[in-house]
N, CA, C and O of each residue as an XYZ file, in Angstrom:
144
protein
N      12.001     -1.915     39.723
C      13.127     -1.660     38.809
C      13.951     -2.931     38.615
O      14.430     -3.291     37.540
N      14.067     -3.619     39.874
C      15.353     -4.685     39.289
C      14.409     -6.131     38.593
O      14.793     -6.929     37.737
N      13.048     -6.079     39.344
C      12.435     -7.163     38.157
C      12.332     -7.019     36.642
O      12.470     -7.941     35.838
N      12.057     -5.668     36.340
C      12.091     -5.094     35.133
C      13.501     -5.475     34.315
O      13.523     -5.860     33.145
N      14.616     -5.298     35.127
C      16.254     -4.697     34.631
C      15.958     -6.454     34.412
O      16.193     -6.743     33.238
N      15.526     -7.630     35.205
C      15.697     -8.880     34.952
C      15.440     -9.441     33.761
O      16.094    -10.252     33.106
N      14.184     -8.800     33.511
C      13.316     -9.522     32.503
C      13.945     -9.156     31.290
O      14.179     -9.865     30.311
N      14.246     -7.676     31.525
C      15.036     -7.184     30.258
C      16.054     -8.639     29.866
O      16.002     -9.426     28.920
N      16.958     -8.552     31.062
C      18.251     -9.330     30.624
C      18.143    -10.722     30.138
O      18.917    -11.260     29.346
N      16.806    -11.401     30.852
C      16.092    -12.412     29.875
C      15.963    -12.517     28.413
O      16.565    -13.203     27.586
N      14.943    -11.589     28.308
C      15.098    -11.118     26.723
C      15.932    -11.398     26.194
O      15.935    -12.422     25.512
N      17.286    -10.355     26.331
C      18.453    -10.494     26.034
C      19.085    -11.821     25.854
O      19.469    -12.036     24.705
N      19.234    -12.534     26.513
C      19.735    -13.280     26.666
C      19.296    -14.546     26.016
O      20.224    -15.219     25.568
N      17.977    -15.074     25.843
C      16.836    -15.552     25.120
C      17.544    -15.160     23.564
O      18.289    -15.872     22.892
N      17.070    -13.879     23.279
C      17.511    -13.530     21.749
C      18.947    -14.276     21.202
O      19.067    -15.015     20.225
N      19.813    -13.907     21.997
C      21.386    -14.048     21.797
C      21.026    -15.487     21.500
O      20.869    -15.898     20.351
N      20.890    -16.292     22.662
C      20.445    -17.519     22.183
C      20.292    -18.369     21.097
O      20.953    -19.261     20.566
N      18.861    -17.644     20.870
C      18.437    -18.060     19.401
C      19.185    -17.813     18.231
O      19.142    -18.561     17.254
N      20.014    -16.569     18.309
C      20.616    -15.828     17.351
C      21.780    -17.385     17.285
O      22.045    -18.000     16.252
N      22.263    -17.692     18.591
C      23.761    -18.502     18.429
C      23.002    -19.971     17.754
O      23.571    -20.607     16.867
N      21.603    -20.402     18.338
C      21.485    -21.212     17.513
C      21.261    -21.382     15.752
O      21.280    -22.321     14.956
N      21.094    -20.226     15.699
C      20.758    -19.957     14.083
C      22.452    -20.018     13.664
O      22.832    -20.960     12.969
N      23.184    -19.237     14.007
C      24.755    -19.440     13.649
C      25.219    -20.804     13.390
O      25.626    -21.355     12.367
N      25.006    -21.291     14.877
C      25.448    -22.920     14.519
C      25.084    -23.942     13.551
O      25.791    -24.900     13.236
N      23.662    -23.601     13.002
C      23.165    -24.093     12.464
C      23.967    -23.845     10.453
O      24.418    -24.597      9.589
N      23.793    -22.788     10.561
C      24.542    -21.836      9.533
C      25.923    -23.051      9.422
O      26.146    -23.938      8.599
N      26.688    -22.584     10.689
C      28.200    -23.154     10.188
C      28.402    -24.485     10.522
O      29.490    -25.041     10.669
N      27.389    -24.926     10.624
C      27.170    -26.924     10.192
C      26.918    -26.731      9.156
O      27.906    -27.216      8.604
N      26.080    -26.230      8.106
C      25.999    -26.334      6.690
C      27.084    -25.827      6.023
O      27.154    -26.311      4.893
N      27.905    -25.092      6.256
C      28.837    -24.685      5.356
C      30.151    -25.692      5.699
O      31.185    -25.852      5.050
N      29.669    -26.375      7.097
C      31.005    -26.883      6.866
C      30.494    -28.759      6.206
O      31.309    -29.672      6.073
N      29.647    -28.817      6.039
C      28.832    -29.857      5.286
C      29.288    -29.509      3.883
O      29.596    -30.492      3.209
N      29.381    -28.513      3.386
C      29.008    -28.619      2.268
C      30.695    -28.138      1.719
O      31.012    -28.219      0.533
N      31.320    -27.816      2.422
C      33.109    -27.733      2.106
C      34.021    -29.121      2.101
O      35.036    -29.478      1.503
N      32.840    -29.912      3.398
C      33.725    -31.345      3.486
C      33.251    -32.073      2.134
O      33.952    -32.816      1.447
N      32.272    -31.805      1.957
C      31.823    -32.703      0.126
C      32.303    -31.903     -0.669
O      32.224    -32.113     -1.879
């Protein structure tokens, strides 16, 4: 159970991740494109 509950939170945590790098990425371009 708690290797399982781990891996889960990996996942999790992995995703979020990616998700925040996609954001950042996002609000470098918008703020690129407000400063021009």
């Amino acid at each position: 159970m708690i290797t399982s509950d781990k891996v889960r939170i990996d996942n999790y945590l992995s995703r979020i991740i990616t998700q925040a790098d996609e954001m950042n990425d996002i609000i470098i371009e918008l703020l690129s494109i407000f400063k021009i």
